[in-house]
N, C-alpha and C positions, 0 to 999 in steps of 0.2 A: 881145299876150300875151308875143312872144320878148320884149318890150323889160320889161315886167312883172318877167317870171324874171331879166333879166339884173340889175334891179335889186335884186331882194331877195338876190343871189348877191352883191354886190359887198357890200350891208350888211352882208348876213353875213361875210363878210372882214372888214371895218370894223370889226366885233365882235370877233372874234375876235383879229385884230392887237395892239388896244388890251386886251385882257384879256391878252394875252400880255406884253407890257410894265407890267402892273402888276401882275404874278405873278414877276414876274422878281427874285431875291433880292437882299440886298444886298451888296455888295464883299464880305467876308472883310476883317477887320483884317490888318495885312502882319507877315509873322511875329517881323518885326525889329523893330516898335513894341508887339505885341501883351506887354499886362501890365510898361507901361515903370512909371515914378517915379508920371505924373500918378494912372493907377491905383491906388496905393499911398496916394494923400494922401484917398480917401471911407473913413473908418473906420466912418460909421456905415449905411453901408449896410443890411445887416441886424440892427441893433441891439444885434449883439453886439461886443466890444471881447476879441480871443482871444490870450491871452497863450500861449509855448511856455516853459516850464518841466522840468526835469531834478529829480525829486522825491524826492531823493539826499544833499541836502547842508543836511543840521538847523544851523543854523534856520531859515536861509536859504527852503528848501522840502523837506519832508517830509511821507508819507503820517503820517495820521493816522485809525484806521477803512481806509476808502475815500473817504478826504476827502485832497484835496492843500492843506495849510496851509502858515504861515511866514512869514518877514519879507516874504522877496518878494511871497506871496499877500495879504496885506494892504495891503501899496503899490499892487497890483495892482489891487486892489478899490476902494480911494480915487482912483483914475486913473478908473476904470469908471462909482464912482457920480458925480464931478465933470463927467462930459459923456456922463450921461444912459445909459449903455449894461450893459448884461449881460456881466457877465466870465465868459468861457468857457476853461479852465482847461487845455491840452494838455500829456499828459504825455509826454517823449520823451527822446533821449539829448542830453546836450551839444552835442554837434557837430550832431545831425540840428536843434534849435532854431536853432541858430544858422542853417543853411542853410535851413530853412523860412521865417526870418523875409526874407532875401532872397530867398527865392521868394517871398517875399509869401503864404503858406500862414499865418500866423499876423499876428498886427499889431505885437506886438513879444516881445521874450522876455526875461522878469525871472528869470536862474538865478543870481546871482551872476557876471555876467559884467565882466570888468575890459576896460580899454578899452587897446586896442594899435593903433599903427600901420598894421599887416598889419589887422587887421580894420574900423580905420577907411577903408580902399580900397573898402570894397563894401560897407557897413553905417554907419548914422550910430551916436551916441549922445545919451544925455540927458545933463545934469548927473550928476555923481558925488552919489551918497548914502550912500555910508560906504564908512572906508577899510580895507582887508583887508592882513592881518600875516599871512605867510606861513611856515608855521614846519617842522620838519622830526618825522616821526613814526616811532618805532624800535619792536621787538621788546624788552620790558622785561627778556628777561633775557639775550639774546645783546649787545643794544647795541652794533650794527655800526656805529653811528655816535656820535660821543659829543661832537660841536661842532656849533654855529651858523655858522661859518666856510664857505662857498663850497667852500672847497678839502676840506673833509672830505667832500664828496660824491664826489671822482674815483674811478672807477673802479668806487662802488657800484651794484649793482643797484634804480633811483629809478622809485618806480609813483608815477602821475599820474593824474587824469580825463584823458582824451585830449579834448584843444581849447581844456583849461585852461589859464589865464596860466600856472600852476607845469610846465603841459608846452612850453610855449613857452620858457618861463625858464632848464628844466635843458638843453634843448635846445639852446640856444646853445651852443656849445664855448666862447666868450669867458669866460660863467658858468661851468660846468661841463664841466672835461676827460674824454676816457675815460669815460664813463658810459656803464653800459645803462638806459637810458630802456622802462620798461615800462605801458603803455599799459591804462586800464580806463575801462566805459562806467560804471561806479559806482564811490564807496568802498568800501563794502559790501565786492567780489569785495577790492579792494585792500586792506582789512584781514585779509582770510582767508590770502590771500597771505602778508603781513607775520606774519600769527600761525604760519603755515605754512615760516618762513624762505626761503621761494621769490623774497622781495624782501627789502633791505636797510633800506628804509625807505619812506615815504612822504612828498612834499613837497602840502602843502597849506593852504589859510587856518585862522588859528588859531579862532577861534572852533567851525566846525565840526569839526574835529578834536578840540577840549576836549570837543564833545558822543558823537564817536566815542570815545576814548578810554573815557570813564567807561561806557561798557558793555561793556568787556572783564575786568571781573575784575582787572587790571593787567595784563594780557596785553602792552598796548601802552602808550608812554607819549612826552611830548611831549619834547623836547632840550631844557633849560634855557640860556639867552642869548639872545643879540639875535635879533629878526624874521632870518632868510634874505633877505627884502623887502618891501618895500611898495607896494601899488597900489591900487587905488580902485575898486570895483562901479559901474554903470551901466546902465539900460538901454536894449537896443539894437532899434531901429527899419529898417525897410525906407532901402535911399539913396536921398534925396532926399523922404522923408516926413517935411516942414518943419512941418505943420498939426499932426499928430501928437505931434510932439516937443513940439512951444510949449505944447500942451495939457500934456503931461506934466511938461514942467521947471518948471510954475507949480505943478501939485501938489506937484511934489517941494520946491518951496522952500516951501510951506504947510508941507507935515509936518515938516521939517527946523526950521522957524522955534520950530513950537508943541509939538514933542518927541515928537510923535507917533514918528518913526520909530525915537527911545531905548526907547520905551516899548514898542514891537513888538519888538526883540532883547530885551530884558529878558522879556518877557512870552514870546515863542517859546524862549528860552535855558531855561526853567525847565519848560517845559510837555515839549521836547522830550529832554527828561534824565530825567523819571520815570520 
């Protein structure tokens, strides 16, 4: 009988042991590979393809209703249906897209954003799809600035989207001496500003400022002469999400080839003006 007991006392351990070790969880990813590149490159995980956008800058992208439309929204959309997926639409400030999409919190962000240096360090790009003229925007009847010229900027009071090429640009001292660089998460505030003589002027890409403009009554009005300068839109992708990008820089040469993407600022330039 003791030998009996002793037997079913040991199975029972046996048991137990071996349930313990297959209940036993697994590693924890290590905190320093946890969410690197390789995770970045499965986009269709959940079927959706989630673009971060700044819904601020007509044509480009602008609320419409409670709809986010616009050049970029429709690139965005031809990305989405070209490899199968749901375009999910996030709307947030400049800077916070740009940092989300390197947190890999979105997949990539079509705000109008130009490609620099500094942000090719921690962020890829696509191919350029159109190139942005950046121009200077005055109070129409004080006219604190009254040239295209660099140098007519020193010393003005210069509102910017904060994260924008044109905040990075005036920000140089090399470009601009002595400036106060005055920082906004919108045009919007920075037109109110400028109407408000609170600021001097505003440096931004010409197109959406032609669409800002024309709904001031003449409040506001653009500096006549050359571009201030010229840089190039992109969109930009988590670093090191190669899969991603290839997908995208093949759409972007379709729509770019067959005019689709003329067809979209023309078609947004006009919708976004009435």
């Amino acid at each position: 009988m003791k030998k009996k007991i002793a037997a079913l006392i040991l199975a029972a351990l046996t048991v137990f042991a071996m349930t313990g070790c297959a209940s036993k969880p697994a590693a924890s990813e290590p905190a320093e590979t946890a969410g690197t590149e390789d995770s970045a490159s499965n986009v269709t995980a959940d079927g959706k393809l989630i673009v971060g956008t700044e819904a601020g800058f007509a044509p480009y992208e602008y609320m419409q209703g409670d709809q986010i439309v616009g050049v970029d929204m429709d690139i965005a959309k031809a990305i989405a249906d070209a490899l199968g997926l749901e375009l999910e639409i996030q709307n947030m400030t400049f800077d916070g897209a740009l940092i989300a999409v390197q947190q890999g919190k979105v997949d990539m962000v079509a705000a109008g954003v130009s490609v620099d240096p500094e942000r090719q360090k921690v962020m890829d790009f696509s191919d350029n799809y159109v190139d942005s003229t950046e121009v200077i925007v005055i109070n129409a009847a004080t006219q604190a600035v009254t040239s295209t010229d660099a140098a007519s900027l020193e010393g003005k009071r210069i509102g910017v989207q904060q994260g924008n090429i044109a905040d990075l640009w005036v920000s140089n001292t090399d470009n601009v001496a002595q400036a106060e660089v005055v920082r906004y998460t919108t045009f919007t505030q920075a037109a109110s500003d400028l109407e408000n003589d609170k600021i001097d002027c505003i440096v931004m890409d010409e197109i959406p400022a032609q669409e800002m403009v024309a709904t001031t009554d003449g409040k506001l009005a653009i500096v006549e002469g050359d571009p201030l300068f010229v840089d190039q839109y992109a969109i930009a992708v988590r670093k090191g999400n190669t899969e991603l990008l290839e997908q995208i820089n093949a759409v972007l040469k379709q729509l770019k080839e067959d005019g689709s993407i003329d067809a979209f600022i023309a078609s947004h330039s006009t919708a976004s003006g009435e």
